[in-house]
Predicted model as a PDB file, atoms N, CA, C, CB and O in Angstrom, pLDDT in the B-factor column:
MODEL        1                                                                  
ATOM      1  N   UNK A   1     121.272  62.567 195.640  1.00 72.00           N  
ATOM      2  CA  UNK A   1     121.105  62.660 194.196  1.00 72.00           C  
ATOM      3  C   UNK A   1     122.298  63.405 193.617  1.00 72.00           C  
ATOM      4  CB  UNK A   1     119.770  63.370 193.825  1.00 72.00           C  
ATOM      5  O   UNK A   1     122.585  64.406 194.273  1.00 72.00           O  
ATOM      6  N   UNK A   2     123.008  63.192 192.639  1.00 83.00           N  
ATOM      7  CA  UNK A   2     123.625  63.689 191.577  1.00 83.00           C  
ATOM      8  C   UNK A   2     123.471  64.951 191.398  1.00 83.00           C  
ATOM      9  CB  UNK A   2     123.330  63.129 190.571  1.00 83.00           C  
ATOM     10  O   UNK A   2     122.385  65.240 190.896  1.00 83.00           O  
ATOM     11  N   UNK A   3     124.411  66.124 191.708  1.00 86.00           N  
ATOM     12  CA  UNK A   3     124.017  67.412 191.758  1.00 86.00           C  
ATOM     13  C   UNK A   3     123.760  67.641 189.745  1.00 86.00           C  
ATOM     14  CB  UNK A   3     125.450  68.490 192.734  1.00 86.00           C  
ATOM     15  O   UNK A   3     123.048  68.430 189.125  1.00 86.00           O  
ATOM     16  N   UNK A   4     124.652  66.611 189.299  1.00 90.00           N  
ATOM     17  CA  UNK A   4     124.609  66.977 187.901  1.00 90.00           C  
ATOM     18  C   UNK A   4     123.213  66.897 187.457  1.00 90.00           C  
ATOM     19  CB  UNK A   4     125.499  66.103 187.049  1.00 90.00           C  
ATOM     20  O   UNK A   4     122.564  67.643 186.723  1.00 90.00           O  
ATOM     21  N   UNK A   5     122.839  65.582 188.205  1.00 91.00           N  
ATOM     22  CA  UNK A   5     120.989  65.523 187.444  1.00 91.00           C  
ATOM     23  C   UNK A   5     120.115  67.046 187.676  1.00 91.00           C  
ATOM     24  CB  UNK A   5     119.743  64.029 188.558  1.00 91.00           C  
ATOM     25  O   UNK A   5     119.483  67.864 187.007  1.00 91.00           O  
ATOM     26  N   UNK A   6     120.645  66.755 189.399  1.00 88.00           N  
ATOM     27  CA  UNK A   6     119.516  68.070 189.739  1.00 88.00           C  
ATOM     28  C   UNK A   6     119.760  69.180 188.615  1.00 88.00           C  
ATOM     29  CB  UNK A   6     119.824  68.908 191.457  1.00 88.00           C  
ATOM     30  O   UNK A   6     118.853  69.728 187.989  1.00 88.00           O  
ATOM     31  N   UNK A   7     120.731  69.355 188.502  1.00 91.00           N  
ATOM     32  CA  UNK A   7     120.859  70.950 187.195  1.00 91.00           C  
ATOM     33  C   UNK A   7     120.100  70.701 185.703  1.00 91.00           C  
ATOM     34  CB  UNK A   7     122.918  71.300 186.572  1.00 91.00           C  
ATOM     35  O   UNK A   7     119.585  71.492 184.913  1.00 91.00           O  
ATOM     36  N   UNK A   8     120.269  69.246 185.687  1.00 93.00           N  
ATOM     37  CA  UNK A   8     119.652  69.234 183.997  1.00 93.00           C  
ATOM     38  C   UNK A   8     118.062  69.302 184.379  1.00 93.00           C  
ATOM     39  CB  UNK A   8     120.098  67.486 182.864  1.00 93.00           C  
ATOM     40  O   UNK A   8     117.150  69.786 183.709  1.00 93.00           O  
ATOM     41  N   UNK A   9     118.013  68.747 185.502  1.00 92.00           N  
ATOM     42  CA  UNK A   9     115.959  68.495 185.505  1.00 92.00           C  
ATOM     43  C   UNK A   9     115.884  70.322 186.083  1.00 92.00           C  
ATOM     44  CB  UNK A   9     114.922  66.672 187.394  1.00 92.00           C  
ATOM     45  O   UNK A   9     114.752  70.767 185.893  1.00 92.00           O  
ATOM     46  N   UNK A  10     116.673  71.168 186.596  1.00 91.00           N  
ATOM     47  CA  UNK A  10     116.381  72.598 186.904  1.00 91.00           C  
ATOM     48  C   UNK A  10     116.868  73.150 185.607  1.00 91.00           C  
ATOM     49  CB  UNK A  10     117.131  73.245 188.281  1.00 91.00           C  
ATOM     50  O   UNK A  10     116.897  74.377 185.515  1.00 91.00           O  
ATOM     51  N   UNK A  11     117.132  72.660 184.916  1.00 94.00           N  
ATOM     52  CA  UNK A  11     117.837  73.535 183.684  1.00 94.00           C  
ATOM     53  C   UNK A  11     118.758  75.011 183.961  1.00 94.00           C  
ATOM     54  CB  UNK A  11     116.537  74.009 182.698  1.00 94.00           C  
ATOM     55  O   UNK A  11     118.712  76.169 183.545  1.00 94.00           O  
ATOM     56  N   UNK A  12     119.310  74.495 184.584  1.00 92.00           N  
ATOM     57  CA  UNK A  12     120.224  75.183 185.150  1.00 92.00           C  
ATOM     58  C   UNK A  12     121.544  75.349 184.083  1.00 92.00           C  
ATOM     59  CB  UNK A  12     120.512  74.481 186.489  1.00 92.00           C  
ATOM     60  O   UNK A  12     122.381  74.447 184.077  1.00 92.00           O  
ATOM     61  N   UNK A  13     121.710  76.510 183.189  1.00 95.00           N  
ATOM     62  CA  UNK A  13     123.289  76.381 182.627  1.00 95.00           C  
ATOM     63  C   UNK A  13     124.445  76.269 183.428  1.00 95.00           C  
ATOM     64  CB  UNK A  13     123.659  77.483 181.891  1.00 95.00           C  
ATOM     65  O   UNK A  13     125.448  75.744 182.944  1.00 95.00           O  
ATOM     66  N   UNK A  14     124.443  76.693 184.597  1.00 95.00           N  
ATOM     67  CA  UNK A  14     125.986  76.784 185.398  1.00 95.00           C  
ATOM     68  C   UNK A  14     125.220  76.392 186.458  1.00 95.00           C  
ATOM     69  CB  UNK A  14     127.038  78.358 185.592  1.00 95.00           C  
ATOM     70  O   UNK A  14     124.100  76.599 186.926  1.00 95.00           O  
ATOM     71  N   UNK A  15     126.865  75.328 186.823  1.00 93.00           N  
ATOM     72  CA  UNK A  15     126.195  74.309 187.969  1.00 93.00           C  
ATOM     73  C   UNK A  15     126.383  75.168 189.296  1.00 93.00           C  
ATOM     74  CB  UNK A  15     127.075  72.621 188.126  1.00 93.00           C  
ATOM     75  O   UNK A  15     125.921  74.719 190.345  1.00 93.00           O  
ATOM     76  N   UNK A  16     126.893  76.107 189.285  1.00 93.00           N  
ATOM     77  CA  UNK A  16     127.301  76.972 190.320  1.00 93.00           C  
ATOM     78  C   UNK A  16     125.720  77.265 190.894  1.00 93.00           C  
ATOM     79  CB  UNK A  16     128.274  78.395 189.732  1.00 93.00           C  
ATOM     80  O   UNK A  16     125.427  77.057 192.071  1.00 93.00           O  
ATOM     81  N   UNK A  17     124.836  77.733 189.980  1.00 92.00           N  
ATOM     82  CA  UNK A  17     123.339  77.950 190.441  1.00 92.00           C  
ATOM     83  C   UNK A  17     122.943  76.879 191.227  1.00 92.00           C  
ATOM     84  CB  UNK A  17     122.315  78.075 189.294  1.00 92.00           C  
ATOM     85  O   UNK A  17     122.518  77.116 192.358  1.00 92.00           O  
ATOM     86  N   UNK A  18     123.023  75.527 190.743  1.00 89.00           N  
ATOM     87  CA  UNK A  18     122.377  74.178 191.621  1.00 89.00           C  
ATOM     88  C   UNK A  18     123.167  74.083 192.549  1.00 89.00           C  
ATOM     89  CB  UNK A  18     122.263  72.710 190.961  1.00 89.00           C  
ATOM     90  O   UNK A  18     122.784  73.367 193.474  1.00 89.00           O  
ATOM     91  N   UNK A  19     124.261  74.603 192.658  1.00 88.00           N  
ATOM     92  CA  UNK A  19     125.134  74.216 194.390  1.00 88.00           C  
ATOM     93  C   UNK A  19     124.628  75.058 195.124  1.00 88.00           C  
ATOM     94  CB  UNK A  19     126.917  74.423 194.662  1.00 88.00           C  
ATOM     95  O   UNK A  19     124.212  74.837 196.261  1.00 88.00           O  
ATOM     96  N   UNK A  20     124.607  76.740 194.200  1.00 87.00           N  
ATOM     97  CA  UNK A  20     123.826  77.354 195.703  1.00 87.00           C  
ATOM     98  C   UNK A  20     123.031  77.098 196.162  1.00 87.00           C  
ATOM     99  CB  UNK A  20     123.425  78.330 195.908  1.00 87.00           C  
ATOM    100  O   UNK A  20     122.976  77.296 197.376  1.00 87.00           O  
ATOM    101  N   UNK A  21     122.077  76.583 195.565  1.00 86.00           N  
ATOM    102  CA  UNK A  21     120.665  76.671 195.940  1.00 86.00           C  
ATOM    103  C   UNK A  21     120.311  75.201 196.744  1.00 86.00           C  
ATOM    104  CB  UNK A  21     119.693  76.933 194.491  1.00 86.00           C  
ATOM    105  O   UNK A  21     119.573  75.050 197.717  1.00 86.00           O  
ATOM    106  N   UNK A  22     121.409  73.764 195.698  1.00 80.00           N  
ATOM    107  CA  UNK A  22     120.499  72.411 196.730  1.00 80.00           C  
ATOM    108  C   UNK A  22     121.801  72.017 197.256  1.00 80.00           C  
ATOM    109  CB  UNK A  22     119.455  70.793 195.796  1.00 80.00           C  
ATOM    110  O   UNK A  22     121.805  70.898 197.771  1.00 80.00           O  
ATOM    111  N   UNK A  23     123.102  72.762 197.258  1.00 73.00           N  
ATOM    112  CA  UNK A  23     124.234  72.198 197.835  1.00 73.00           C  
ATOM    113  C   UNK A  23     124.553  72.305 199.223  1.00 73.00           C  
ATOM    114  CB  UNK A  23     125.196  72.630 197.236  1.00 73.00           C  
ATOM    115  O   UNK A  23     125.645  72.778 199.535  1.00 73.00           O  
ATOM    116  N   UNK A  24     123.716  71.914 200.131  1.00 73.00           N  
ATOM    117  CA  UNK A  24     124.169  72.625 201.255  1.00 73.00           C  
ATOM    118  C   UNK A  24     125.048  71.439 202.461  1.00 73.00           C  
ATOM    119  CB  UNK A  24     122.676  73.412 201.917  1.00 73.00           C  
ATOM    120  O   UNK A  24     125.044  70.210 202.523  1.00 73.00           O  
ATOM    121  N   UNK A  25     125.729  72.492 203.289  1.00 71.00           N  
ATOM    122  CA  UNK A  25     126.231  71.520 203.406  1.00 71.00           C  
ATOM    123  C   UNK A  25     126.356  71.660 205.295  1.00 71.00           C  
ATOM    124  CB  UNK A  25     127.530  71.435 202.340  1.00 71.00           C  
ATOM    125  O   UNK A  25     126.852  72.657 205.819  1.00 71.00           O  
ATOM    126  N   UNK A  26     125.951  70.782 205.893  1.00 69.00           N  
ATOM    127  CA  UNK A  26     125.705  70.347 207.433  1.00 69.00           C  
ATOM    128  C   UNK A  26     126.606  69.441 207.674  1.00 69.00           C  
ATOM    129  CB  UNK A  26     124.325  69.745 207.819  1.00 69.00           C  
ATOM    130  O   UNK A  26     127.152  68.569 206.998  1.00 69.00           O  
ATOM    131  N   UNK A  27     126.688  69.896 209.056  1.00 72.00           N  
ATOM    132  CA  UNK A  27     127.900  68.867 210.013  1.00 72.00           C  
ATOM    133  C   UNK A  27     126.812  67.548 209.822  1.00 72.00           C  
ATOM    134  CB  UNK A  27     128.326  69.469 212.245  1.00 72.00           C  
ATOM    135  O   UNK A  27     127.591  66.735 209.324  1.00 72.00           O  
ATOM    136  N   UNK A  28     125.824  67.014 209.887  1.00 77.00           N  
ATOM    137  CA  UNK A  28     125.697  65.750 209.846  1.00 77.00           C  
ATOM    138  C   UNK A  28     125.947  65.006 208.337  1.00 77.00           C  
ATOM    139  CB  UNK A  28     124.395  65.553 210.399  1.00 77.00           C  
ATOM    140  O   UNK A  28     126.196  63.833 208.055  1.00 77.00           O  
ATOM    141  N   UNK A  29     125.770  66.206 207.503  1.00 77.00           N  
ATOM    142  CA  UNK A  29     125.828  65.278 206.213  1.00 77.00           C  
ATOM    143  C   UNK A  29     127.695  65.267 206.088  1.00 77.00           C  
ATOM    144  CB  UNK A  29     124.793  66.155 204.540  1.00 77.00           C  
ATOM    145  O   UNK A  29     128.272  64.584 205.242  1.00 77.00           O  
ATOM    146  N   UNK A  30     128.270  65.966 206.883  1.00 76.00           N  
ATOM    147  CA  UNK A  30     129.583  65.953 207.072  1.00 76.00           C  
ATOM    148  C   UNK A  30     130.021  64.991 207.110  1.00 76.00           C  
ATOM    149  CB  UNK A  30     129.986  66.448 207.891  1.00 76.00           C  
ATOM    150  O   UNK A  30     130.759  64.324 206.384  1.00 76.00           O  
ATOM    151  N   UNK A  31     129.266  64.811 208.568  1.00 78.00           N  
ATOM    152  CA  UNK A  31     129.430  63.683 209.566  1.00 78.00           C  
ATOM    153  C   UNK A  31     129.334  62.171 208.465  1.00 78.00           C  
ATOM    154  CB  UNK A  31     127.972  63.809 210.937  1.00 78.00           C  
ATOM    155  O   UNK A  31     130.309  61.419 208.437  1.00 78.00           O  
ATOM    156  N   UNK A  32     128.259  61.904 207.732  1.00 82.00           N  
ATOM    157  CA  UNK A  32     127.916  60.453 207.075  1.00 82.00           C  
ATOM    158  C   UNK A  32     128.971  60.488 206.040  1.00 82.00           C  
ATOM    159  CB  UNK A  32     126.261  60.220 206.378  1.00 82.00           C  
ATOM    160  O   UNK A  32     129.437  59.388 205.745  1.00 82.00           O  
ATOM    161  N   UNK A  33     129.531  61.709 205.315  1.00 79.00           N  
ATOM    162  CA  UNK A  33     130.505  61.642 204.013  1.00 79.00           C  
ATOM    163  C   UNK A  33     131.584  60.739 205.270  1.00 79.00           C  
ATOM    164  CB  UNK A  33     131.209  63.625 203.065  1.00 79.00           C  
ATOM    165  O   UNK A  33     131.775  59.532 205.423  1.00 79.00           O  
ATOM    166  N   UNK A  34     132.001  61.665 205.839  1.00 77.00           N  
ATOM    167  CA  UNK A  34     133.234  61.036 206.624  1.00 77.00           C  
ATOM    168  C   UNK A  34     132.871  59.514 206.404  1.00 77.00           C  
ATOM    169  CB  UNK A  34     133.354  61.510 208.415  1.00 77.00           C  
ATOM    170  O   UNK A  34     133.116  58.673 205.540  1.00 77.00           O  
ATOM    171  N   UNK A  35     132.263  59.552 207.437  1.00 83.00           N  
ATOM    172  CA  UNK A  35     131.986  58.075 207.604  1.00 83.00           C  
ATOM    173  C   UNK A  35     132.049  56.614 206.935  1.00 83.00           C  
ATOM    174  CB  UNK A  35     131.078  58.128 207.772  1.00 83.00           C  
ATOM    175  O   UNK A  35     132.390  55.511 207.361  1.00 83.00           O  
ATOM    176  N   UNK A  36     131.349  57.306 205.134  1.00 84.00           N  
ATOM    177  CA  UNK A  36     131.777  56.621 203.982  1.00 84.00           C  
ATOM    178  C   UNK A  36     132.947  56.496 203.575  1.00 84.00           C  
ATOM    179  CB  UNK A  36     131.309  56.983 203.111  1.00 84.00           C  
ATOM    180  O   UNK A  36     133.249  55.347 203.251  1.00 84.00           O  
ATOM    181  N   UNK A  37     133.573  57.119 203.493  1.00 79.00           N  
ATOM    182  CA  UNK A  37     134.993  57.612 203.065  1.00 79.00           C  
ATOM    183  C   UNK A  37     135.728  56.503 204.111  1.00 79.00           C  
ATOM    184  CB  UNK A  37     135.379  59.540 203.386  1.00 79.00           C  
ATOM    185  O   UNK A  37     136.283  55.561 203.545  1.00 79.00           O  
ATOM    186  N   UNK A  38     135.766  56.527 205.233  1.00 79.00           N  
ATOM    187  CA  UNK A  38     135.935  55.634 206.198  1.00 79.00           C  
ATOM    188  C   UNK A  38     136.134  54.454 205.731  1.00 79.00           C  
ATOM    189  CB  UNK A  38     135.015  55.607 207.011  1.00 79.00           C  
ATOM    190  O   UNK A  38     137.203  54.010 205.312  1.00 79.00           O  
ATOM    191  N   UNK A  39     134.798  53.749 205.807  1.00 81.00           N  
ATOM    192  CA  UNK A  39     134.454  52.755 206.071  1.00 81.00           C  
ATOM    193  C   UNK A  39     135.128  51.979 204.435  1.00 81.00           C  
ATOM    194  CB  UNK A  39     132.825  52.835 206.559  1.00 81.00           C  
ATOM    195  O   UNK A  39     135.600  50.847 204.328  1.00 81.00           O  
ATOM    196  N   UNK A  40     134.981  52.924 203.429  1.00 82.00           N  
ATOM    197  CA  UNK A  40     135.448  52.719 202.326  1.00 82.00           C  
ATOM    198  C   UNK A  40     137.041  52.223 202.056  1.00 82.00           C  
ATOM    199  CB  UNK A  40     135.137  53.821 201.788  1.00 82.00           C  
ATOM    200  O   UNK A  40     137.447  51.452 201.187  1.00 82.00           O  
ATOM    201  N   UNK A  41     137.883  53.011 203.218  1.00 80.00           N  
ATOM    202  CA  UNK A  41     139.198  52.872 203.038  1.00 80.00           C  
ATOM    203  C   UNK A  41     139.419  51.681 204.028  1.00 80.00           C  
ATOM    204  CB  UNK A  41     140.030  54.219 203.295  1.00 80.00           C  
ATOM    205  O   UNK A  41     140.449  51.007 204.020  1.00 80.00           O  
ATOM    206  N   UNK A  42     138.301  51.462 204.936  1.00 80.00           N  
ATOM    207  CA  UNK A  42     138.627  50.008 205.798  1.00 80.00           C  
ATOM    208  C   UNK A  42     138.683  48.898 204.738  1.00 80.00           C  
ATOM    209  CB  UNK A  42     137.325  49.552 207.024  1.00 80.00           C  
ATOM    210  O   UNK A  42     139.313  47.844 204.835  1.00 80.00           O  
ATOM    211  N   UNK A  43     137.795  49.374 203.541  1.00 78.00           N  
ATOM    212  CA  UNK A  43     136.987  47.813 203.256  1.00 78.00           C  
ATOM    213  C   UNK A  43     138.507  47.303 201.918  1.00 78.00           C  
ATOM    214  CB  UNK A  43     134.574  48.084 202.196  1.00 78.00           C  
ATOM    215  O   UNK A  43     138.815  46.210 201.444  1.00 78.00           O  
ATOM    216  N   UNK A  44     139.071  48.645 201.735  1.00 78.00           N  
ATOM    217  CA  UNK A  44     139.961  48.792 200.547  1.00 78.00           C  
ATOM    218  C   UNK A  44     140.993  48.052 201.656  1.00 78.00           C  
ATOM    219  CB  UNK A  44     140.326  50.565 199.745  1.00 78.00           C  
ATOM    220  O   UNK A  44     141.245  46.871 201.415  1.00 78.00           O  
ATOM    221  N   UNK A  45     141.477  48.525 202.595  1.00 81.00           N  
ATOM    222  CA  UNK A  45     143.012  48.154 203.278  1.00 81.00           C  
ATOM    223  C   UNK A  45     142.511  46.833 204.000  1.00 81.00           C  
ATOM    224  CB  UNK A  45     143.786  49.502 204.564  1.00 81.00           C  
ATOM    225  O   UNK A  45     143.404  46.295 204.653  1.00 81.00           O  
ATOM    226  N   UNK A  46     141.264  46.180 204.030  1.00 77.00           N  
ATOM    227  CA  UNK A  46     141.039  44.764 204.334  1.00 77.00           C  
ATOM    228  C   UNK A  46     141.394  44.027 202.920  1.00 77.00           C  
ATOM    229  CB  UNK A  46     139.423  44.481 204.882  1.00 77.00           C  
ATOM    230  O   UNK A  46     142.166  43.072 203.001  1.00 77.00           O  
ATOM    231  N   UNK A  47     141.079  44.254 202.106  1.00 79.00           N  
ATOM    232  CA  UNK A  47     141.073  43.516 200.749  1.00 79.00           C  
ATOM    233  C   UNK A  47     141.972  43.502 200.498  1.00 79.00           C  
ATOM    234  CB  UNK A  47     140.488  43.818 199.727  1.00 79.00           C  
ATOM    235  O   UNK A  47     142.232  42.385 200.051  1.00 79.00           O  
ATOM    236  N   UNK A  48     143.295  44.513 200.479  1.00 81.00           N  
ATOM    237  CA  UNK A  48     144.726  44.955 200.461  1.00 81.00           C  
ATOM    238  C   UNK A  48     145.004  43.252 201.268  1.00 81.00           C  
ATOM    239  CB  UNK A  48     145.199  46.803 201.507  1.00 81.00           C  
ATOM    240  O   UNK A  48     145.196  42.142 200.771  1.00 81.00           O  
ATOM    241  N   UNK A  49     144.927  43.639 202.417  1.00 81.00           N  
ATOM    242  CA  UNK A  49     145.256  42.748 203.476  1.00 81.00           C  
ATOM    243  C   UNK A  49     144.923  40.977 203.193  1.00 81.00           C  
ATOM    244  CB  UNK A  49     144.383  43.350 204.744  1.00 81.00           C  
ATOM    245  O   UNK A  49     145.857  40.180 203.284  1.00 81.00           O  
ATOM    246  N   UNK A  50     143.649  40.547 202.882  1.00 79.00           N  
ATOM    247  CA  UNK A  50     143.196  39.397 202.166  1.00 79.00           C  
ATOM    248  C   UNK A  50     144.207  39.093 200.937  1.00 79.00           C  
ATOM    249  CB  UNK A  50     141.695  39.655 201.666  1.00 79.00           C  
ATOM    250  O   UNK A  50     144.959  38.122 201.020  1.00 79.00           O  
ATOM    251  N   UNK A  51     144.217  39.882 199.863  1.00 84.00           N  
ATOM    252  CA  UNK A  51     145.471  39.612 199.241  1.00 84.00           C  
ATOM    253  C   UNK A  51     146.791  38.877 199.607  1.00 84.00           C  
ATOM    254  CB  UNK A  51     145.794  40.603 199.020  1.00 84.00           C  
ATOM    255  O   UNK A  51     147.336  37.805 199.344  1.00 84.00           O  
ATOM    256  N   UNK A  52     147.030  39.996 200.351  1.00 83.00           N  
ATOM    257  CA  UNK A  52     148.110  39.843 200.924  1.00 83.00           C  
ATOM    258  C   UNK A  52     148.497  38.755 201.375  1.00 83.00           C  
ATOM    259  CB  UNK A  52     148.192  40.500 201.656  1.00 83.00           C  
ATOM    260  O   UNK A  52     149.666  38.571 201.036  1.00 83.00           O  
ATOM    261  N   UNK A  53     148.038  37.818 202.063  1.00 80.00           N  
ATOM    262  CA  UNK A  53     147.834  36.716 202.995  1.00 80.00           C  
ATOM    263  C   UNK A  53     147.546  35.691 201.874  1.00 80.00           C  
ATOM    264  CB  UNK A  53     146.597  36.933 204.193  1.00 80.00           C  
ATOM    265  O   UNK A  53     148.289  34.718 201.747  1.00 80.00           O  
ATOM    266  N   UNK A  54     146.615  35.863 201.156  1.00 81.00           N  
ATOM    267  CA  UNK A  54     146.215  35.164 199.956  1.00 81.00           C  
ATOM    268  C   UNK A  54     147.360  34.530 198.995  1.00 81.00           C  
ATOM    269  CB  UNK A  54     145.421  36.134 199.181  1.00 81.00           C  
ATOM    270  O   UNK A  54     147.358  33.368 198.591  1.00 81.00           O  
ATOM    271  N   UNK A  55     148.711  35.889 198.597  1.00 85.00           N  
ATOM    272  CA  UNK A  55     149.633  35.324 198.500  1.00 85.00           C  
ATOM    273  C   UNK A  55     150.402  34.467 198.970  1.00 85.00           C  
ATOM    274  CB  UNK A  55     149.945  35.762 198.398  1.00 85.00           C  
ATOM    275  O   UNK A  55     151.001  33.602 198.331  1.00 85.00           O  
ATOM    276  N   UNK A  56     150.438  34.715 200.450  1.00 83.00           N  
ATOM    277  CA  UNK A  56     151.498  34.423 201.244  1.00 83.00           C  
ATOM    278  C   UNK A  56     150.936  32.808 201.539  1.00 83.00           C  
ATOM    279  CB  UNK A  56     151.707  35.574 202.628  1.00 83.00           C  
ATOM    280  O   UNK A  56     151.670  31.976 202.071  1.00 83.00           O  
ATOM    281  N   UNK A  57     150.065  32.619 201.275  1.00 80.00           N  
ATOM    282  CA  UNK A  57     149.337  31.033 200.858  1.00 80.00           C  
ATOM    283  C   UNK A  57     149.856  30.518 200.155  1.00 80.00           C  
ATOM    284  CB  UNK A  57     148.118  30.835 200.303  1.00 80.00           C  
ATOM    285  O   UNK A  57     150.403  29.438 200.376  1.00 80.00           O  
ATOM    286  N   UNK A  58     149.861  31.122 199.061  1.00 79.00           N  
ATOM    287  CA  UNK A  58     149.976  30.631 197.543  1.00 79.00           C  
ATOM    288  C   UNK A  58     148.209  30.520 197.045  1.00 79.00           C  
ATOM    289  CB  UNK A  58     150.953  28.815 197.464  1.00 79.00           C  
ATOM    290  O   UNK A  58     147.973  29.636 196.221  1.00 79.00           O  
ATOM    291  N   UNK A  59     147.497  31.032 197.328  1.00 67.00           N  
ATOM    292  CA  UNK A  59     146.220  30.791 196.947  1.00 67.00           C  
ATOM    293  C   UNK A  59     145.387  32.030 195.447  1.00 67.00           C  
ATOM    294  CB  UNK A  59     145.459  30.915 198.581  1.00 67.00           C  
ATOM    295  O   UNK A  59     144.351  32.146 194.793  1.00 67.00           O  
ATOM    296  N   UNK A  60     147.046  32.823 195.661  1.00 57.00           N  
ATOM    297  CA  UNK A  60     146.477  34.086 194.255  1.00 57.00           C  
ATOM    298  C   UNK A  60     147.987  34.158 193.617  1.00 57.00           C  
ATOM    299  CB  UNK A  60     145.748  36.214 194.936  1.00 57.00           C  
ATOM    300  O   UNK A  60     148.209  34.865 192.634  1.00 57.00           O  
TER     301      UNK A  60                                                      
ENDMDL                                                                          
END                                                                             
């Protein structure tokens, strides 16, 4: 969830309060950011790549 939501539904003025309290942060949730971030820059430097080729067709 959106740390921003969590603060408006806690009414929280400073978001600094909602990080301490629901921001926490674990090697596994580490672990899955990585992972996104990852998988994210595969899917970007495949599409890069499809392009690429796409030109080299003449098909874009």
């Amino acid at each position: 969830m959106n740390i921003k939501v969590i603060q408006s539904i806690m009414g929280h003025k400073d978001i600094q309060t909602t990080m301490d309290i629901y921001a926490e942060i674990t090697g596994d949730k580490k672990k899955k950011s990585l992972e996104q971030v990852f998988n994210q820059m595969k899917l970007f430097s495949f599409k890069i790549e499809c392009e690429r080729f796409l030109r080299m067709e003449g098909d874009l």
